[in-house]
N, C-alpha and C positions, 0 to 999 in steps of 0.2 A: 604228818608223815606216816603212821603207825597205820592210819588206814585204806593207805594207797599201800601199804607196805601187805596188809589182810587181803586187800583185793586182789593182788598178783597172785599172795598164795591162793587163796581161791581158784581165780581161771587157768593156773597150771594144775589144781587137783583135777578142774573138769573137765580140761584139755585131755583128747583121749590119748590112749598110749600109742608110739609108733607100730607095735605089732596089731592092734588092731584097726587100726588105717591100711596098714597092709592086707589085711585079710577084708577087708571092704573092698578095697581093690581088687584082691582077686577074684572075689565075688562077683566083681562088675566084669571083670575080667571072660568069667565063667558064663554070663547069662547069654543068655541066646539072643545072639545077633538078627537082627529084622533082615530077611532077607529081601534082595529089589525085587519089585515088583515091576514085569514085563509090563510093558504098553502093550492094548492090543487095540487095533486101528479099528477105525469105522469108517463107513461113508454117508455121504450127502448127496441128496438129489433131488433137482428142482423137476418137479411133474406139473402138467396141466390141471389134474385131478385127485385127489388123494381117492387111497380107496373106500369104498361104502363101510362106515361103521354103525352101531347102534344114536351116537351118538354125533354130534362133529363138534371136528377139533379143528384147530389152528394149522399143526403137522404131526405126522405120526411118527412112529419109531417101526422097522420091523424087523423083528429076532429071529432069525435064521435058526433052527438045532444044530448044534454042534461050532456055531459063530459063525461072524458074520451080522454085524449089527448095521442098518439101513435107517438115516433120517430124511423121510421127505417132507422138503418144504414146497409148496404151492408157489406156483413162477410169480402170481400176480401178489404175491402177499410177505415173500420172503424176505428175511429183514435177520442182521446182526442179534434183537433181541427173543428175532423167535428162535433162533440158531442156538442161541444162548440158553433160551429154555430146555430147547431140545437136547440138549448136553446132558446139563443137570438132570434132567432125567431121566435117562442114559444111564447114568453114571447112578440114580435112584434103584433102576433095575439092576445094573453088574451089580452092586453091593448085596442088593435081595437076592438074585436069583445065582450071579456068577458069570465070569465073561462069557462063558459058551453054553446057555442051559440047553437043555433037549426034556422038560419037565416045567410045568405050571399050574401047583398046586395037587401036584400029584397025576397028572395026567401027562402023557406025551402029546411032543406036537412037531409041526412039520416048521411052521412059522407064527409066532407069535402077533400081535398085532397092539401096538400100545401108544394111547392117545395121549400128544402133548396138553397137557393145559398150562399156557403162560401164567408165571407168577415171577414177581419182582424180584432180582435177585442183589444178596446182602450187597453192601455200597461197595465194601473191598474187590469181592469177587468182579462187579460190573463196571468195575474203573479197568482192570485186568484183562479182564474176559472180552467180551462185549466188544472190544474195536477189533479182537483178533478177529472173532466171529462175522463180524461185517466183513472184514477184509476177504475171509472165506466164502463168504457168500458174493461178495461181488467178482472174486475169482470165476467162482459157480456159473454163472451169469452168460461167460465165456467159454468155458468148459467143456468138451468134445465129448459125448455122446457115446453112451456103452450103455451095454445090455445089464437090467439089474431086475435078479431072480424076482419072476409074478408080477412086473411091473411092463419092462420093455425097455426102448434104449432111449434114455434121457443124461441129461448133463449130469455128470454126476464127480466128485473128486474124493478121494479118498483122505483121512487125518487122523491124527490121534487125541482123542480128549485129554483133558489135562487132569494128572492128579490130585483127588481131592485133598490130598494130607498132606501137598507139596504147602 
């Protein structure tokens, strides 16, 4: 009994005091709230051709100055997981460069131009992601035709990527 009787006294000496619980709280209180972060929309669009690059890709991305972000996917090739690719790396660029850059690498530009390369994505994310992305793209498929800056009018629909830190 004497040492269950030490132990108590123990964990109430290390038991912190009520006023500074309070002042932890207010602290928490005090720190700077994350503020939301806006969604900014992109689009998608199924072309006969992507443009001429150095090298080829699967689909490209294309960055508009000032926003404005363009993913084309290839009519004959387009698919849920290159949708899916082309997200993520979307989503690779806004983190590097920002949702609306008009600068890369120090240089301005009118339009960027940036090569998907598919790569597998974690199990979580492609259980999530990945049917949504098919579903948009077989929307695509069907899709009424509008004009998309240096390209022309192709099927295209507009969406918002998904937060990576949701």
């Amino acid at each position: 009994m004497p040492r269950l009787l030490l132990l108590l006294l123990a964990l109430a000496a290390a038991a912190p005091a009520e006023d500074s619980f309070r002042g932890a709280t207010a602290l928490h209180a005090q720190a700077p709230k994350r503020s939301p972060v806006r969604p900014v929309r992109a689009t998608v669009a199924l072309v006969d051709r992507l443009p001429p690059l150095r090298q080829e890709y699967p689909a490209v991305i294309l960055r508009h100055a000032g926003g404005g972000d363009v993913i084309l996917l290839p009519r004959a090739t387009a698919s849920g997981e290159l949708l899916d690719a082309a997200v993520r790396t979307l989503l690779l660029a806004r983190a590097a460069q920002g949702n609306h850059p008009s600068t890369h690498r120090g240089r301005a530009f009118g339009t960027l131009t940036v090569g998907v390369r598919p790569a597998r994505a974690p199990q979580a994310w492609a259980e999530r992601y990945t049917p949504l992305a098919q579903r948009l793209v077989d929307q695509l498929r069907t899709a009424p035709s509008r004009r998309i800056e240096g390209i022309g009018d192709v099927p295209a629909l507009d969406f918002f990527p998904p937060d990576p830190r949701a």
